[in-house]
C-alpha positions in Angstrom: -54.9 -9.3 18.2 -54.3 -9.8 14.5 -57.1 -8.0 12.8 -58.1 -8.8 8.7 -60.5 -8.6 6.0 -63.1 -11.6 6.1 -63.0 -13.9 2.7 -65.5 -16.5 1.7 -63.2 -18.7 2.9 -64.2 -18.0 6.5 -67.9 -18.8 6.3 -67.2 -22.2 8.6 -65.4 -20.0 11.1 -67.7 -17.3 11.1 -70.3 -18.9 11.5 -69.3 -21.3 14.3 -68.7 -18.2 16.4 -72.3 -16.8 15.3 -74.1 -20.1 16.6 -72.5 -19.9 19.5 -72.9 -16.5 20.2 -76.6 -15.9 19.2 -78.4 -19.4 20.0 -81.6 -18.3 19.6 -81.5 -15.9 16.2 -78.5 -16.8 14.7 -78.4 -15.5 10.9 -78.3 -18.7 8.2 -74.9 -19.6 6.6 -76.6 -18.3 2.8 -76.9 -14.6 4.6 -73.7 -14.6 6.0 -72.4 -15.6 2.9 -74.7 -12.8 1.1 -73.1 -10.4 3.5 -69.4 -11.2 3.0 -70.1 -11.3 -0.5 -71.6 -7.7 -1.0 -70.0 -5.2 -2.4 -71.2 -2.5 0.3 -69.9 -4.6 3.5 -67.1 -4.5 4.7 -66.0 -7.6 7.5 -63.2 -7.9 9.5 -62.0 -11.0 11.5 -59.7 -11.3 14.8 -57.1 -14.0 14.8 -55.4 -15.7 17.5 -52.9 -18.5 16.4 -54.5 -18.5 13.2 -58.2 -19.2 14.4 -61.0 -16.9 13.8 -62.3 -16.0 17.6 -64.3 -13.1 16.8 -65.7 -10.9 13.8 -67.8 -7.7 12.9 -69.1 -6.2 9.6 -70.0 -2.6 8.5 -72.7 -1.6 5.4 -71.0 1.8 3.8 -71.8 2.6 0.6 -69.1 4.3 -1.4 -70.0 8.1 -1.1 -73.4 7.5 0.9 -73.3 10.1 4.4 -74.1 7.1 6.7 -73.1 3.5 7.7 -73.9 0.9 9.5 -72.5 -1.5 12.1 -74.2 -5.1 11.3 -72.7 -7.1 14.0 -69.7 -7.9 16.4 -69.1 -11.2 18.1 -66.1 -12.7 20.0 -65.9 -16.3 21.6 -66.5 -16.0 25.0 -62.9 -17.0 25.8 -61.8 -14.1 24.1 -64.6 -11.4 25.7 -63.5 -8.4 27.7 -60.3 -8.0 26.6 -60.0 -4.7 24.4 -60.8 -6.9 21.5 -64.4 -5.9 20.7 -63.5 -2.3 21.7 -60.5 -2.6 19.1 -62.7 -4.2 16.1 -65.8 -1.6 16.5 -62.9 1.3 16.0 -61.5 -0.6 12.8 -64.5 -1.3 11.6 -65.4 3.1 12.0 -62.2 3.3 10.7 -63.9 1.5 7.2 -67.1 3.6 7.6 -64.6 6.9 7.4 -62.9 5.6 4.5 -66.1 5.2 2.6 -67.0 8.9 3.1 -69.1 7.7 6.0 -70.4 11.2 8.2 -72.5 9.1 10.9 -72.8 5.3 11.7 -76.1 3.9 13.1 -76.5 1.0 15.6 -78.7 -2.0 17.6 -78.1 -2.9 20.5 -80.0 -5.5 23.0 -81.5 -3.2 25.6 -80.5 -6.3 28.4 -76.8 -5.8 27.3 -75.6 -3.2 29.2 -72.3 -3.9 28.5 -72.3 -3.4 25.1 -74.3 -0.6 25.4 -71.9 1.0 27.8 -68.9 0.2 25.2 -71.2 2.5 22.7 -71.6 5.1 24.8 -67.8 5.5 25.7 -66.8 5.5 22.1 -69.3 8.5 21.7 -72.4 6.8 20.3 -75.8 8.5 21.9 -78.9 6.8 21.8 -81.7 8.2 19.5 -85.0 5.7 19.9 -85.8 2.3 20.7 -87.7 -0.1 18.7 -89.9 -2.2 21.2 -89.4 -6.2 21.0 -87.2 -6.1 18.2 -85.1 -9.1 18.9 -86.8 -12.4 18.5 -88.1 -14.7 19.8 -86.5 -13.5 22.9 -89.0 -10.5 23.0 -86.2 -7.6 23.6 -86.0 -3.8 22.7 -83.3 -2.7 20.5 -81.6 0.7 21.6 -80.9 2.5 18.5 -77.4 5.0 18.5 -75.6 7.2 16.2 -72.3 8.4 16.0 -71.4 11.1 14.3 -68.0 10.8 12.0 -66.9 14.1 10.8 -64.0 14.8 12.1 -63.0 11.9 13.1 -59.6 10.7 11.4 -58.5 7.3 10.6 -56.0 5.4 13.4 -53.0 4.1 11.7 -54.8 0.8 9.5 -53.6 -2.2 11.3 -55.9 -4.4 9.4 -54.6 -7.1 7.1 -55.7 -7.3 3.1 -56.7 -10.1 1.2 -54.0 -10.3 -0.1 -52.2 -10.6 2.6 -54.2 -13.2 3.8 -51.7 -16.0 2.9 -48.8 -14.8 4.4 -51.1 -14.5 7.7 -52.9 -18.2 8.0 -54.1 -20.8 5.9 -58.0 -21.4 5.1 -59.9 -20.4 8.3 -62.3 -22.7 10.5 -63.7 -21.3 13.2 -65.6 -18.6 13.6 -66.6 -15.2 14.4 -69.0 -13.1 16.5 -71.7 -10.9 16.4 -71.3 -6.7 17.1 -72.4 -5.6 20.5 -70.0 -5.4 23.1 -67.7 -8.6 21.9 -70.2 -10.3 20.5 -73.1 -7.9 19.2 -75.0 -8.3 16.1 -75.6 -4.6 14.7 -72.4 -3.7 15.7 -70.5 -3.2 19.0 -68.5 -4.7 22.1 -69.2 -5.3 25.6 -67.6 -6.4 28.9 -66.7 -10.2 29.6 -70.6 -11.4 29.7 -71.9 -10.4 26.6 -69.4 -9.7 23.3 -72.0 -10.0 20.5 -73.6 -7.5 18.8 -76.9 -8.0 16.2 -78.4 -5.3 13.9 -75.4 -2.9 15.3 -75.3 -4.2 19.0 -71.6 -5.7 20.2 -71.6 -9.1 21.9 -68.2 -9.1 23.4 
């Protein structure tokens, strides 16, 4: 696992991961883009042999009591592995160091998996919001995690500026939070490892 902050230079890779990991509402290359540009995301991308195989973002405002998890996605190669488990903890890990107290999530209410990963890492469900997911008609379980006192893990996650010295330009791509591959943020077992609104697709 070689874990590192997402660049613009990944857009290709990323989003080859998120078409194939959300065929039926995958989010356009311009709001991908938007959301690797913003200056309250944070995303993260998993490397093996210098190809992007999976990916997950978090919204944290500097300062602001609660965060996000926008999405986690692995290629299904790379699902159920520890790999989606291992980016939704960095990716808490960025949501602490913003001064993050609590994290919301979404996850697809027919992806148990993911949802199971959630609940393991101490997330508890708090509502659902019927048929959210379209046009596949699906709820979207909504959970929280509460931060405080929860300390950062030693960072094993790559700069920027380390990018070079890590691989050249990027072109694959990533996946979507929920489970492995969940968009939302979170991981799952080897069948689903994306993730959408907070919800891993592993």
């Amino acid at each position: 696992m070689n874990l590192r902050v997402a660049t613009p230079h990944d857009l290709d890779a990323i989003m080859a991961v998120e078409n194939r990991s959300f065929p039926t509402d995958a989010w356009s290359a311009e709001n991908m883009a938007a959301e690797l540009d913003s200056p309250h995301g944070r995303y993260l991308v998993d490397e093996e042999d210098g190809t992007v195989i999976g990916y997950g973002g978090v919204r944290a405002l500097q300062g602001s009591a609660d965060a996000d998890i926008q999405t986690i996605a692995f290629d299904a190669a790379h699902r159920g592995r520890g790999r989606g488990r291992a980016l939704l903890r960095a990716l808490l890990d960025e949501a602490v160091a913003h001064g993050a107290r609590e994290v919301f999530l979404e996850v697809r209410a027919d992806n148990p998996g993911a949802e199971g990963l959630y609940l393991s890492e101490g997330f508890e469900e708090i509502g659902r919001r019927p048929r959210y997911y379209q046009p596949d008609d699906v709820d979207a379980i909504v959970m929280r995690l509460d931060l405080r006192g929860r300390g950062t893990r030693d960072r094993q996650v790559a700069e920027p500026a380390d990018v070079a010295s890590v691989r050249g330009p990027s072109t694959s791509s990533g996946t979507q939070a929920g489970g492995s591959g969940t968009q939302g943020g979170s991981s799952v077992p080897s069948t689903s490892s994306v993730t959408r609104g907070g919800e891993p697709h592993e």
